[in-house]
Every structure is written in structure tokens, then in C-alpha cells.
C-alpha positions as CSV (number, residue, x, y, z in Angstrom):
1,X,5.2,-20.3,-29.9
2,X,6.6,-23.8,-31.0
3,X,8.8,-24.3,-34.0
4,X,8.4,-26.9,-36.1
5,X,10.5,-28.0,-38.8
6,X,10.5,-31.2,-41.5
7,X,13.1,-31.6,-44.5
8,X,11.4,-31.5,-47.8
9,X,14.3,-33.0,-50.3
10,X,17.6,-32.0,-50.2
11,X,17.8,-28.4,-50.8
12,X,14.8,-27.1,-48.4
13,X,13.2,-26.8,-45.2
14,X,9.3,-26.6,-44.4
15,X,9.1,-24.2,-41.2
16,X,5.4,-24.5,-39.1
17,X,4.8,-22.3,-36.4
18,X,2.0,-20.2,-34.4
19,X,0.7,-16.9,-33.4
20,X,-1.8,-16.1,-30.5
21,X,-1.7,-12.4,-32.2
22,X,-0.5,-10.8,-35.0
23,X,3.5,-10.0,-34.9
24,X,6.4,-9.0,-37.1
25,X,8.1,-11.7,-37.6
26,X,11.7,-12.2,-38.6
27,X,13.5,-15.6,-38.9
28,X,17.3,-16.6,-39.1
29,X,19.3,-19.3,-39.9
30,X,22.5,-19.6,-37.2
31,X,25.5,-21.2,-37.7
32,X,26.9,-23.0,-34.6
33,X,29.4,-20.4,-34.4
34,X,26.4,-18.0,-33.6
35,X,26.8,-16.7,-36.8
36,X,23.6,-15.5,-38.8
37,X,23.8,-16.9,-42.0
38,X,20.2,-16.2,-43.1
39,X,17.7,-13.4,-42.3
40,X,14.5,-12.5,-43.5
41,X,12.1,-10.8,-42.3
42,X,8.3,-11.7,-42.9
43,X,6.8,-8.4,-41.8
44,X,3.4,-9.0,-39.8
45,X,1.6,-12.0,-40.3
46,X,-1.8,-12.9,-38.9
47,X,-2.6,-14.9,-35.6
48,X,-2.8,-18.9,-35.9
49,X,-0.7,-21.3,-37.7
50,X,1.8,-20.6,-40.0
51,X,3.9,-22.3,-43.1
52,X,7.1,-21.5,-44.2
53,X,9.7,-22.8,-46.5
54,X,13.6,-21.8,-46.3
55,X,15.7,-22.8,-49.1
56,X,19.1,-24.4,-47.6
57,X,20.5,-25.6,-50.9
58,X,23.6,-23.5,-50.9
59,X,24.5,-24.0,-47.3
60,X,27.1,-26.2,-46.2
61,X,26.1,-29.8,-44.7
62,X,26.0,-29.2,-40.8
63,X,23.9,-28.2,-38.0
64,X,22.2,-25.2,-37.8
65,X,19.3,-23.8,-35.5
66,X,15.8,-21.9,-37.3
67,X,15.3,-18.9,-34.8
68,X,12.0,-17.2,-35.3
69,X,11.0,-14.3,-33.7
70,X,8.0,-13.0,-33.4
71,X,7.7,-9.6,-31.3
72,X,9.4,-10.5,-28.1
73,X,9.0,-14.2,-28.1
74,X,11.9,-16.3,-29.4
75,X,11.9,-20.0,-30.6
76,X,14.4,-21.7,-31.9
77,X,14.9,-25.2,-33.3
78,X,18.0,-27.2,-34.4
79,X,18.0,-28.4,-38.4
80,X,20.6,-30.8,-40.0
81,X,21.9,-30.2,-43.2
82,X,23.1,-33.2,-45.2
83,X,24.4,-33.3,-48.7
């Protein structure tokens, strides 16, 4: 599974990704202190590509890293926050 990630405008993030089967997925939004500082969790979504968008307008300017996990597979990709 491979994360992709563009900035769309200030306040959000566009999140691509894909599924060779059908998983529940969840994803966060970490802190570099490790802290979660967003969580939802997508349920189970359908195999091949899918679209996303996180709202990061109340977040603090910084880096953060987009973990999505989907059953047992983990991937995670760094964002930059700037305001």
C-alpha cells in the first residue's frame, strides 16, 4: 500500500491510496511527538484506489505524518503544515 498525499489550499489535505482487498481502514494524524492528533476510522472500503480528504485547518503549522492502516499493513507519509 503507498500513501500519497498533495496539499489542496491551506486548510486541507487530499489522501490517495490502494487496496489489493477490501480492509477496515483507519487513518491518523501524528504529531512528531508520536502523539495522535487525528483519528478516524473509514470502516471497510473496497479494493483499488482510494481518495480521501483530511481537514488540517485547525492544526498548528508543523510536520506531521498521515498513517493509514489498512488490516495489518501500515503506511505512513510525512505532511507539512504551513500557515
Amino acid at each position: 500500500m503507498q500513501v500519497l498525499q498533495e496539499i489542496k489550499g491551506y486548510g486541507e489535505v487530499n489522501v490517495k491510496f490502494g487496496l489489493k482487498k477490501s480492509e477496515n481502514v483507519t487513518v491518523e494524524i501524528v504529531n512528531v511527538l508520536g502523539e495522535i492528533v487525528s483519528s478516524i476510522n473509514r470502516g471497510t472500503l473496497v479494493a483499488g484506489e482510494q481518495n480521501m480528504k483530511l481537514n488540517v485547518e485547525n492544526m498548528n503549522s508543523g510536520i506531521y505524518f498521515v498513517k493509514v492502516i489498512a488490516g495489518n499493513e501500515v503506511s505512513t507519509q510525512r505532511v507539512s503544515v504551513i500557515k
